[in-house]
Residue, then its C-alpha position, 0 to 999 in steps of 0.5 A: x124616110x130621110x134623116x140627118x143625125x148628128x152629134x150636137x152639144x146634147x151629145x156631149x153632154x148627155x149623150x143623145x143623139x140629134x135628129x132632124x128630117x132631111x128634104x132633097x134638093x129634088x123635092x117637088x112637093x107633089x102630094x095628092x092633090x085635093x080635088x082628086x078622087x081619094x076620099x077625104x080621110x086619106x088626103x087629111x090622115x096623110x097631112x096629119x101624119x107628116x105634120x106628125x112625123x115633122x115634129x117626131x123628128x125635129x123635136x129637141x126632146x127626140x133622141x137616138 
């Protein structure tokens, strides 16, 4: 997983850490696609789970 962490104004003043998911410039975006043969709980549990992951780490209440 990519991540950028830096040190914002929370840092200064509470000492945390920001995170925040990185995306390439090479990123295609290339997912399985829906009419493939995985079964229906991986294509939806994969979506999920990055819907998940994107709000873990770009949270404002998530530190490091």
């Amino acid at each position: 997983m990519d991540l950028v962490i830096y040190k914002s104004n929370r840092f200064y003043n509470k000492g945390f850490f920001d995170i925040k998911s990185y995306q390439k410039e090479q990123n295609l975006y290339a997912y399985i696609p829906q009419k493939s043969n995985h079964r229906r709980h991986t294509i939806k549990n994969y979506v999920l789970n990055e819907l998940k992951r994107y709000i873990k780490y770009n949270s404002e209440n998530s530190f490091f």
